[in-house]
Backbone as numpy.savetxt, mean C-alpha at the origin, in Angstrom:
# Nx Ny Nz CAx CAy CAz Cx Cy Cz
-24.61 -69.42 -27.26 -23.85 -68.34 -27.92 -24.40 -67.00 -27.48
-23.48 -65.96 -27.12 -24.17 -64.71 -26.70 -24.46 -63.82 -27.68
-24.68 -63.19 -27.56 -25.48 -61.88 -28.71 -23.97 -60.93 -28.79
-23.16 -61.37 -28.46 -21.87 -60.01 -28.17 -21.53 -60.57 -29.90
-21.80 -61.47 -30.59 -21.31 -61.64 -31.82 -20.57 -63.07 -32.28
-20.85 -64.20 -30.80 -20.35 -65.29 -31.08 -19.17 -65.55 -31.15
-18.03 -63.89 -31.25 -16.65 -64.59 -31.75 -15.42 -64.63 -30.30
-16.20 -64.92 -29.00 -15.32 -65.22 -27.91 -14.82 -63.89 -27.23
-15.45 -63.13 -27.62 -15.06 -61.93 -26.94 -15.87 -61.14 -26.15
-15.91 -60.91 -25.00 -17.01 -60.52 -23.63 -17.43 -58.97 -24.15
-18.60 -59.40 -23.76 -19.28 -57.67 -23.76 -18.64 -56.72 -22.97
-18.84 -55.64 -23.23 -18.08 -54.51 -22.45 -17.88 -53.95 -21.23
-19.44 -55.05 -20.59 -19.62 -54.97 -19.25 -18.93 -56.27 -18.60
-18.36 -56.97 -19.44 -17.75 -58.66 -19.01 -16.57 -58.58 -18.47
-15.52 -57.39 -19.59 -14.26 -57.49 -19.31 -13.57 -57.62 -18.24
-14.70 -57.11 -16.97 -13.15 -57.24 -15.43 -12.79 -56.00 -15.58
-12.15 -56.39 -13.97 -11.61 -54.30 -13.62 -10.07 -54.34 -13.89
-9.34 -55.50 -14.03 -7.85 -55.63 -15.05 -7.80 -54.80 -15.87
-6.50 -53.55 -15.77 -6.56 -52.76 -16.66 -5.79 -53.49 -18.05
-5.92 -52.78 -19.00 -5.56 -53.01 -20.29 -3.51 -52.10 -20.56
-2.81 -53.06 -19.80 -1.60 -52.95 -20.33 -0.79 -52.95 -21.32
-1.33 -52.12 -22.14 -1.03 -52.44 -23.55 0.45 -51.06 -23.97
0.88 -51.29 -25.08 1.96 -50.79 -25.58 1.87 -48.97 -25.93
0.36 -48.62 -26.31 -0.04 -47.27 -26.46 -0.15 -46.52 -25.41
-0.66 -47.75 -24.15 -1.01 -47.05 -23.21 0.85 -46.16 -22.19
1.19 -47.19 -22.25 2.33 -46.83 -22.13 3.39 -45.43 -22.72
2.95 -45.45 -23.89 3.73 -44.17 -24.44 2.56 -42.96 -24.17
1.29 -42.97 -24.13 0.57 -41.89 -23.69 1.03 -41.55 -22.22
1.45 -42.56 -21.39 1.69 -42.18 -19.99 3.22 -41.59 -20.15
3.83 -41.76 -20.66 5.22 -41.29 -21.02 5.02 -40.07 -21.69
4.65 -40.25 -22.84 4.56 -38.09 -23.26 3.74 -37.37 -22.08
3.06 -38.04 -21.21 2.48 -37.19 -19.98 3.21 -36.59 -19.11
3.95 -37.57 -18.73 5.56 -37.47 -17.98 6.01 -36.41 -18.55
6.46 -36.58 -19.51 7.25 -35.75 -20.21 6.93 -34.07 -20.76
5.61 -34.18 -20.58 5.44 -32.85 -20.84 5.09 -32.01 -19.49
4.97 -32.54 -18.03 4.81 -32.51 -17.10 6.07 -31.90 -16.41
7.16 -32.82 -17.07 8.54 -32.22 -16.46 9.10 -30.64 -17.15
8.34 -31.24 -18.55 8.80 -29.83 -19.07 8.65 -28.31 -18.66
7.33 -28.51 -18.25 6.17 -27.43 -17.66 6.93 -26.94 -16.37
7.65 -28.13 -15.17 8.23 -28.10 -14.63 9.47 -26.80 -14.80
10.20 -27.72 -15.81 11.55 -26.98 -16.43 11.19 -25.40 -16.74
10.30 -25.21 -17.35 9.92 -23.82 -17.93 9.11 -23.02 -16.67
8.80 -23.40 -15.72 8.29 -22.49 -14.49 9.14 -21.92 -13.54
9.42 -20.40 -13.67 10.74 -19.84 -12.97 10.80 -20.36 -11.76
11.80 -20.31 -10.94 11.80 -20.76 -9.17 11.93 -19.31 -8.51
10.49 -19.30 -7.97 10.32 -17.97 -6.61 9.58 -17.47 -7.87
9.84 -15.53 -7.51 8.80 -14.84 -7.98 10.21 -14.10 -8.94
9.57 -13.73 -9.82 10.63 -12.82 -10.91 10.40 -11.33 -10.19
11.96 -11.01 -10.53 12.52 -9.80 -9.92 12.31 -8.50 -10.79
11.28 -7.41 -10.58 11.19 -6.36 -11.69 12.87 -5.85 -11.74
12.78 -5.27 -13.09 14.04 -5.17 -13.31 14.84 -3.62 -12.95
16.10 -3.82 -12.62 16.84 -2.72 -11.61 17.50 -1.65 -12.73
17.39 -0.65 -12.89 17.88 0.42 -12.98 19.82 0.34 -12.92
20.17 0.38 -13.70 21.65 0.31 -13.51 22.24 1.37 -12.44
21.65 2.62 -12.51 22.28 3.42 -11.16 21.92 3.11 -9.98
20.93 2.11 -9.48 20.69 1.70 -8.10 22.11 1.22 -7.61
21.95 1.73 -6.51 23.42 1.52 -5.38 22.49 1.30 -4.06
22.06 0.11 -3.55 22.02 0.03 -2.19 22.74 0.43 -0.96
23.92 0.85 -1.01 24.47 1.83 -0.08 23.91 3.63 -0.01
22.71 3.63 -0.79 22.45 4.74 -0.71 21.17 4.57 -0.05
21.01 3.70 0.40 19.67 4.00 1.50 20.05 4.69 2.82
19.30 4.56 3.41 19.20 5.23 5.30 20.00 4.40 6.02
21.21 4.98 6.54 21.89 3.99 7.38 21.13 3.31 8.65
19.88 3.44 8.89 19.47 2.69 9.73 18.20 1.55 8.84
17.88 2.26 7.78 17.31 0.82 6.96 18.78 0.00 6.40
19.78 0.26 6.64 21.09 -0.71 6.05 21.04 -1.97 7.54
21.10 -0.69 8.74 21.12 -2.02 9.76 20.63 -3.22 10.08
19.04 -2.74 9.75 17.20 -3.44 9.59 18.22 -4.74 8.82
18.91 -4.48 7.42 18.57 -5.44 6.83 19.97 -6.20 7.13
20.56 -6.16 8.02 22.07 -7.10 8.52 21.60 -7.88 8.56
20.71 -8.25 9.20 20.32 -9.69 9.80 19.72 -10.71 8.72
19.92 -10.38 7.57 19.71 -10.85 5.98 21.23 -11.46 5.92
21.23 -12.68 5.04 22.38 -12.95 4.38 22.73 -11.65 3.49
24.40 -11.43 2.79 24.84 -10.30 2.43 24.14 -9.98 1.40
24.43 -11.14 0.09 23.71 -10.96 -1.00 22.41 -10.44 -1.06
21.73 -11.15 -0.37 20.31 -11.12 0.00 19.73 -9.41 0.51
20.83 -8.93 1.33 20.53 -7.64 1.44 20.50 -6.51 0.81
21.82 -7.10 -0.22 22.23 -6.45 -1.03 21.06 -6.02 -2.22
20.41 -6.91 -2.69 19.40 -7.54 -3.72 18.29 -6.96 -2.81
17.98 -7.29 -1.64 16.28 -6.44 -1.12 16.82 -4.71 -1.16
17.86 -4.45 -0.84 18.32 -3.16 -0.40 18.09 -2.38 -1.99
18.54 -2.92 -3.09 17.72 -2.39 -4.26 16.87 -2.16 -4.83
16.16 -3.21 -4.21 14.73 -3.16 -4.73 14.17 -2.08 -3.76
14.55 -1.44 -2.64 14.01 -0.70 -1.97 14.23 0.85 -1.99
15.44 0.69 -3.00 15.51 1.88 -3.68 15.23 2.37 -4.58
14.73 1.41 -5.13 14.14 1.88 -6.72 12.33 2.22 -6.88
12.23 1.37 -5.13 10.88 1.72 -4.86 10.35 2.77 -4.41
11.74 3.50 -3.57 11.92 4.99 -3.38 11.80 6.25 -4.23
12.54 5.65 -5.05 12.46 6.53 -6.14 11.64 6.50 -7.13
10.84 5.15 -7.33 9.76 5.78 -8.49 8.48 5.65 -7.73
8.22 5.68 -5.95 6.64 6.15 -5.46 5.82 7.13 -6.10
6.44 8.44 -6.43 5.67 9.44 -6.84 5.24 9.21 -8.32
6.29 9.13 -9.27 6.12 9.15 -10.52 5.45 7.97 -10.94
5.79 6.68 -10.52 4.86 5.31 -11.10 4.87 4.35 -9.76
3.87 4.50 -9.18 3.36 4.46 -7.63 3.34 2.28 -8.09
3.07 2.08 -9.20 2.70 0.76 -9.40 4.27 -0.23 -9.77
4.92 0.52 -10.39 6.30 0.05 -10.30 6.97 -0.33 -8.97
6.80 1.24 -8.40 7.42 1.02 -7.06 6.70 -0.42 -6.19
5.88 -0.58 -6.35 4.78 -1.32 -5.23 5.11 -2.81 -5.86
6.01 -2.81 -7.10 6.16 -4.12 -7.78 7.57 -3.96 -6.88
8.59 -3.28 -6.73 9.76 -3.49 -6.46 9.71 -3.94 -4.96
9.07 -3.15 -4.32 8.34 -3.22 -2.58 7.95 -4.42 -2.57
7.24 -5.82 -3.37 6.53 -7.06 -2.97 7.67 -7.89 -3.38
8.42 -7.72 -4.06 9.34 -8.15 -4.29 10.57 -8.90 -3.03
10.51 -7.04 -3.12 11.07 -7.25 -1.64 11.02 -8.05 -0.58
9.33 -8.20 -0.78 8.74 -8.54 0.73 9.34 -9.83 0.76
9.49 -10.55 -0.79 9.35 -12.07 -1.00 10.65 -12.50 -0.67
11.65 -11.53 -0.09 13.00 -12.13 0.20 13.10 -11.65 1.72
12.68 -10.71 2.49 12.87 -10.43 3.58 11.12 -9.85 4.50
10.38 -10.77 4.28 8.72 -10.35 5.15 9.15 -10.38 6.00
9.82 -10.46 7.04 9.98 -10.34 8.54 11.03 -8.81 9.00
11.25 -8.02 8.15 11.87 -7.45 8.46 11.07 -5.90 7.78
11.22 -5.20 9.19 9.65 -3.69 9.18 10.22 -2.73 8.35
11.19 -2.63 7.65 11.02 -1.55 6.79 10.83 -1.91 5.91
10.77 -3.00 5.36 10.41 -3.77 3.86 9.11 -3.77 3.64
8.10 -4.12 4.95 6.70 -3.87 4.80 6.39 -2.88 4.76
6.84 -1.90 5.59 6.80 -0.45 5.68 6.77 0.57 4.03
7.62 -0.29 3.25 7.98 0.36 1.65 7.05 -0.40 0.80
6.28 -1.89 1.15 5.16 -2.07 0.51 3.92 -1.25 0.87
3.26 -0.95 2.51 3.20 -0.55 2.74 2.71 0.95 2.20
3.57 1.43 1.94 3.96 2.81 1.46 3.32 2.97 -0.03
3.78 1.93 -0.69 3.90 2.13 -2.09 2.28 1.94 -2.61
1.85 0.98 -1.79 0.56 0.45 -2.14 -0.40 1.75 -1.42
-0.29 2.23 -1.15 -1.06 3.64 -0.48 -0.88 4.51 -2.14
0.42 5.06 -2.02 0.30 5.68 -3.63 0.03 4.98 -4.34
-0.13 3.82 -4.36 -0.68 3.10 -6.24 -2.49 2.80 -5.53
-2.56 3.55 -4.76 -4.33 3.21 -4.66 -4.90 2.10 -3.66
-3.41 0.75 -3.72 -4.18 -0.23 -2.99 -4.67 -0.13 -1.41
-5.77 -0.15 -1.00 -5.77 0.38 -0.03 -5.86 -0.82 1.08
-6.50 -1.74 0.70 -6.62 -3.04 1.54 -4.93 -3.68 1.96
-3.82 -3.46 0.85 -2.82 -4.07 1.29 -2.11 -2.85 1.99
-2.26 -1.43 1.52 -1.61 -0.08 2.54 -2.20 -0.83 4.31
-3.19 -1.27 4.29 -3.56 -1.36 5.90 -2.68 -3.02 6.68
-2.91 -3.69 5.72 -2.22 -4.96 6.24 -0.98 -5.02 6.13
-0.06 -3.91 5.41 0.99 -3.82 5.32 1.47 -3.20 6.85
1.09 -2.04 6.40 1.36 -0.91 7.65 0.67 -1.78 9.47
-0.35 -1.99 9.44 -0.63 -2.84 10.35 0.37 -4.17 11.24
1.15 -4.76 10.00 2.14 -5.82 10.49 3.38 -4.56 10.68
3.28 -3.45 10.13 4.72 -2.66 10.25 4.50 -2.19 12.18
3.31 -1.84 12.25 2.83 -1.35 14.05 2.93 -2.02 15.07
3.05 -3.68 14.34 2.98 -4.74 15.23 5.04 -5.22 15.36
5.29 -4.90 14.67 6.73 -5.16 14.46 7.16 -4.61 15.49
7.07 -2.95 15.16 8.16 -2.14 15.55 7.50 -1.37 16.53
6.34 -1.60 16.58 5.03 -1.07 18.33 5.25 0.41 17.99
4.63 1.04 16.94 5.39 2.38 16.07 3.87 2.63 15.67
3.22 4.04 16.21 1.95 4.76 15.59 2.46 5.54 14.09
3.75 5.59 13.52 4.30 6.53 12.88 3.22 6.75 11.55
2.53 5.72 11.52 1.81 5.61 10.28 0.65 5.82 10.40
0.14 5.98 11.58 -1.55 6.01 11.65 -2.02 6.61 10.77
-1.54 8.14 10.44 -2.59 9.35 9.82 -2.74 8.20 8.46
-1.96 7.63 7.92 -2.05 7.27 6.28 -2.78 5.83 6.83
-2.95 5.15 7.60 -4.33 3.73 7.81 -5.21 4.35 8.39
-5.32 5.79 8.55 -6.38 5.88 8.64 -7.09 6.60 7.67
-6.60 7.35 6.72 -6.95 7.49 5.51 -7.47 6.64 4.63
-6.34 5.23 4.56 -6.87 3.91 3.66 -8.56 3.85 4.23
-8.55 3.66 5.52 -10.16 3.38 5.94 -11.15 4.71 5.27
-10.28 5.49 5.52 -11.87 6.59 4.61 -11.46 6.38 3.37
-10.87 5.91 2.74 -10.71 5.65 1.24 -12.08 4.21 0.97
-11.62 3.53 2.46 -12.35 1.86 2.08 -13.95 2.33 2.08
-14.63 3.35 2.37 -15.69 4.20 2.89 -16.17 3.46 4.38
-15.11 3.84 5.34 -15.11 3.38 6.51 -14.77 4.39 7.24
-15.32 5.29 7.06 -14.74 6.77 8.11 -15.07 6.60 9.75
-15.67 5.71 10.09 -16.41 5.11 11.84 -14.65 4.60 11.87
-14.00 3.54 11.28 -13.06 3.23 11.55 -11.56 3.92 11.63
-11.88 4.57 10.70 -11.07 5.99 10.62 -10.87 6.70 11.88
-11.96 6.88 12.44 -11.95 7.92 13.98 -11.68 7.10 14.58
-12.21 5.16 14.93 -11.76 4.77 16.00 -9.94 4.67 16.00
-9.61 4.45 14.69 -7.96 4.41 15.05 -7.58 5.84 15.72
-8.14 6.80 14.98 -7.99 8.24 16.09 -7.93 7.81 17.64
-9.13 7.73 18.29 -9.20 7.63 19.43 -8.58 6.69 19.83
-8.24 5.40 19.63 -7.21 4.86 20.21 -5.54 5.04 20.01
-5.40 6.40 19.66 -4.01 6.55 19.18 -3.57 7.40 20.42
-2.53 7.26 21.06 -2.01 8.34 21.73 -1.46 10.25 21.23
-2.12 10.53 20.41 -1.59 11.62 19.88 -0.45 12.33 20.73
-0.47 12.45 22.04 0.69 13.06 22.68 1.68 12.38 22.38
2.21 11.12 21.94 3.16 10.43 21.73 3.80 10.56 19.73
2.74 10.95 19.30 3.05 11.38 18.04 4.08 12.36 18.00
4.60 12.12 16.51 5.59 13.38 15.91 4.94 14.32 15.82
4.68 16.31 15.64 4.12 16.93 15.69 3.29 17.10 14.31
4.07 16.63 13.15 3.99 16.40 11.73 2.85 15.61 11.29
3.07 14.54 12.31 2.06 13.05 12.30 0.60 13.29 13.19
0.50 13.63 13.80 -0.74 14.69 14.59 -1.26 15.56 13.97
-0.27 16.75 13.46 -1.10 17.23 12.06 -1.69 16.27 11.34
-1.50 15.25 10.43 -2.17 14.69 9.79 -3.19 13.70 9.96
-3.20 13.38 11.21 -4.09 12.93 11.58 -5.24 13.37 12.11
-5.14 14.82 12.54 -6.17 15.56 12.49 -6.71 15.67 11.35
-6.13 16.14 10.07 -6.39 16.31 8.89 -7.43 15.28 8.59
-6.79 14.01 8.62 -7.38 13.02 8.21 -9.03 12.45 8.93
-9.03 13.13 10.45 -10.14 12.87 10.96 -10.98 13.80 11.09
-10.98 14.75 10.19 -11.98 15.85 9.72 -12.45 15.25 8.70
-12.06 14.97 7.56 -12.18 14.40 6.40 -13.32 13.40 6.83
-12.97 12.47 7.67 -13.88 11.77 8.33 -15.06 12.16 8.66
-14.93 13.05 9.68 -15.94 13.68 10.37 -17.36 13.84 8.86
-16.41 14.53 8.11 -17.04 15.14 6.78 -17.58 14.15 5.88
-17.15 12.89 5.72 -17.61 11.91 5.35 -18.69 11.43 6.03
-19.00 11.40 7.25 -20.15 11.14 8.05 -21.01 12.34 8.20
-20.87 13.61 7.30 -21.86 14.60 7.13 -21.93 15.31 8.68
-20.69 15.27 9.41 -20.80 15.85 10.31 -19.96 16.93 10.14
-20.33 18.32 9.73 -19.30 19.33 9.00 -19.15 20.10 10.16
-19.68 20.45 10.84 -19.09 21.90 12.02 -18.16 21.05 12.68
-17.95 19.58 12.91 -17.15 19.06 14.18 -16.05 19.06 13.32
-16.00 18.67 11.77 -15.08 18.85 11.23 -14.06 20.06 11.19
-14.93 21.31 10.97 -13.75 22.42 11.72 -13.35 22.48 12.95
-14.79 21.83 13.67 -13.72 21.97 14.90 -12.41 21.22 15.48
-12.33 20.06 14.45 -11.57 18.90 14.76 -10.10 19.36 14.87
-9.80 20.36 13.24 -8.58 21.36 13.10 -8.37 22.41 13.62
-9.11 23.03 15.02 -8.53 24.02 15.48 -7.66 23.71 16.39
-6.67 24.21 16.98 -5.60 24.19 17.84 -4.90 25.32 17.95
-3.74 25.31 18.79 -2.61 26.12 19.23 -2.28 26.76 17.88
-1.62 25.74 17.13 -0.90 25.49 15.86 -2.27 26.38 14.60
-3.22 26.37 14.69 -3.99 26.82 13.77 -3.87 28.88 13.92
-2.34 29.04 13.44 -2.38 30.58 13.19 -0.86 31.21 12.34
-1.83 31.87 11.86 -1.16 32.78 10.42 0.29 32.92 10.60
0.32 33.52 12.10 1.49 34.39 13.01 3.03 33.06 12.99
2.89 32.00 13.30 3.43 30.80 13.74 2.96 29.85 12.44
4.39 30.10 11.65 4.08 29.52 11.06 5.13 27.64 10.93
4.81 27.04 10.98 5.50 25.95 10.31 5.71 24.99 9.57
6.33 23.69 9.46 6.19 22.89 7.92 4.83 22.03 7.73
4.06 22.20 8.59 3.00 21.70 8.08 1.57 22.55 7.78
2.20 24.17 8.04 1.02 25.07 8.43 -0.11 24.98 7.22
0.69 25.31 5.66 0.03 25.09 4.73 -1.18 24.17 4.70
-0.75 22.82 4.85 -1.55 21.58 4.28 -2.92 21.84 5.97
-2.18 22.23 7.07 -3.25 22.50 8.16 -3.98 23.59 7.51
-3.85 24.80 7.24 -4.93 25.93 7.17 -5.72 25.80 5.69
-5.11 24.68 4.69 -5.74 24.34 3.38 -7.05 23.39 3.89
-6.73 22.31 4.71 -7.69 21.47 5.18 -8.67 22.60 5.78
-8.18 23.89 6.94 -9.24 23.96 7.35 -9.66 24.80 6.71
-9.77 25.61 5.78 -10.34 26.53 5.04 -11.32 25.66 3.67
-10.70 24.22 3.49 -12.00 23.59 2.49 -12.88 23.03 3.59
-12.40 22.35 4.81 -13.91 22.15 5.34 -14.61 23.34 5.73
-14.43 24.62 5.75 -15.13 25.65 6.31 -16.11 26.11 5.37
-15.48 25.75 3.58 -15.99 25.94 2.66 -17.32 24.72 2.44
-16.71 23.67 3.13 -17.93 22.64 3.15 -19.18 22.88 3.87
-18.71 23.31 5.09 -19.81 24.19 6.11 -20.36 24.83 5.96
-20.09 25.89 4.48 -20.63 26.95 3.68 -20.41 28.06 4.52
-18.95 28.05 5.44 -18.88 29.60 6.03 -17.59 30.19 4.83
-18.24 30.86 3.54 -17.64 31.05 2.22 -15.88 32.06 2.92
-16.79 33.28 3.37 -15.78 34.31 3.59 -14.61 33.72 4.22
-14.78 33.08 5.75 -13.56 32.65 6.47 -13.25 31.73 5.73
-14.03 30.68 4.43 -12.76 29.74 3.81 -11.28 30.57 2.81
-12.39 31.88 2.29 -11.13 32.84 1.22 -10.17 33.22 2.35
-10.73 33.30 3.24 -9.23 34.06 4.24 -8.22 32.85 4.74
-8.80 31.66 4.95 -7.90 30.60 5.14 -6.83 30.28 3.96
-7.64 29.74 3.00 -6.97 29.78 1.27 -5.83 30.67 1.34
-5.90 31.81 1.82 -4.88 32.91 1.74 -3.67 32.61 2.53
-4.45 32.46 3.96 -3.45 32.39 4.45 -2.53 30.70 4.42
-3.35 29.61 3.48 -2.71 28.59 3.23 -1.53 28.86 1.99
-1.99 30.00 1.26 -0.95 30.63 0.04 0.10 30.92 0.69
0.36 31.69 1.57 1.09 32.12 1.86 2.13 31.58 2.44
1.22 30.24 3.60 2.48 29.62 4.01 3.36 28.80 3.05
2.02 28.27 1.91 2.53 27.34 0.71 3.60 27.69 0.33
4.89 27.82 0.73 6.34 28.02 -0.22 6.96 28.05 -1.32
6.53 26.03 -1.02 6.83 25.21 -2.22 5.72 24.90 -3.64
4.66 25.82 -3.10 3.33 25.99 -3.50 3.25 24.38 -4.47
3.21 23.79 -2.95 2.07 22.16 -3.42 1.07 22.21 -3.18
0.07 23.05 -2.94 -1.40 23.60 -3.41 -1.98 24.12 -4.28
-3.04 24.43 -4.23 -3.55 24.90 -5.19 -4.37 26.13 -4.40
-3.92 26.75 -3.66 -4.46 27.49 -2.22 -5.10 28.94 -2.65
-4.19 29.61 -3.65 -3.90 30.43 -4.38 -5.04 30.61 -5.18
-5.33 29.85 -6.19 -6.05 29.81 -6.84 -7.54 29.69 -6.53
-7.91 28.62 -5.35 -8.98 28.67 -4.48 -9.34 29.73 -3.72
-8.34 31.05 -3.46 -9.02 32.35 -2.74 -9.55 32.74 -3.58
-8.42 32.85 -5.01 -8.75 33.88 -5.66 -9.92 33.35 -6.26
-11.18 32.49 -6.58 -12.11 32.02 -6.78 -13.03 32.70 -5.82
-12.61 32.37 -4.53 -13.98 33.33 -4.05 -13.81 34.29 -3.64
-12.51 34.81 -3.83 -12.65 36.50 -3.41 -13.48 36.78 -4.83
């Protein structure tokens, strides 16, 4: 007689690897099922769509972002083409909305460069800076387009990578740039310079043709504001108040604060 209790029934190590088919086991495997499918049932299909603004009209984009997106089924264009307007319109005011409407996007048309281009975009104003570069990066590789450099190369002095910052400089063709986009990329590789505590190369980075009072144009402002705060960084005080000034002046639309910075150190 064994010690298990005499009454014919194997110790626990006796039983065999035969599972136990029993009637409980069965309905536990069934509410498993069943709550499995449910979980199923209740998990949206794809990614949820932030929600659209009743005045969005996708015919009000850029007739050449309408073309980009032909090659989309209609609906489909129709539906990214909104979301790309609503991402338009709220970049400035809620940079994080927009950048929700922009991934959105991406999730119905990633192969197509102005869609990355508006994530891209959006994720630069909402801060993200790691996806501004991998965005814009697949947008350069698309469309073989520097149009964006000055702003990836900003993300890099944002990432505190200003070495990388200048090398996208130097490998950029600047003669092939827009005149707009060269401005800012100068801009942007002073900033640099200045980040690496190299301040005189930094003014020198912004002098040019274009650096005068006389000639003025749409980017003169944001050029003679840059170079009058790095000059102020350099601690040459006087020529930064005379820059400030003359950044007031071109300021129009006075999106500076140019004005206020002379009148500080005059």
């Amino acid at each position: 007689m064994s010690e298990s209790g005499g009454r014919g029934a194997p110790a626990r190590g006796d039983r065999g690897d035969k599972p136990r088919h029993d009637q409980s086991g069965r309905r536990d495997h069934q509410r498993g099922a069943d709550r499995r499918d449910r979980q199923r049932d209740d998990k949206p299909e794809g990614p949820v769509a932030p929600e659209l603004p009743d005045h969005i009209d996708a015919t009000t984009l850029d007739i050449e972002v309408r073309k980009e997106l032909r090659s989309l089924p209609k609906d489909t264009a129709e539906r990214v083409g909104k979301h790309l307007v609503a991402a338009g319109e709220l970049v400035d005011e809620d940079p994080e909305a927009a950048l929700a409407h922009a991934r959105y996007a991406k999730t119905k048309a990633s192969r197509i460069p102005v869609v990355r281009e508006a994530v891209g975009l959006a994720a630069y104003h909402a801060g993200q800076w790691a996806e501004t570069l991998s965005e814009l990066r697949a947008v350069r590789r698309m469309a073989r387009s520097n149009i964006h450099v000055a702003i990836m190369a900003d993300a890099e002095r944002a990432l505190g990578r200003p070495e990388r910052a200048l090398d996208l400089v130097k490998e950029t063709d600047v003669s092939a740039l827009p005149p707009e986009v060269a401005v800012e990329l100068r801009i942007v590789a002073a900033g640099a310079r200045r980040d690496l505590g190299q301040l005189d190369a930094a003014v020198v980075s912004l002098q040019g043709n274009d650096l005068d009072p006389g000639k003025l144009t749409p980017w003169s402002a944001r050029l003679f504001y840059a170079y009058a705060d790095n000059l102020l960084a350099a601690g040459r005080t006087n020529e930064a108040a005379t820059w400030f000034t003359h950044a007031a002046e071109a300021d129009t639309e006075e999106e500076t604060d140019a004005a206020e910075r002379a009148a500080e150190l005059a």
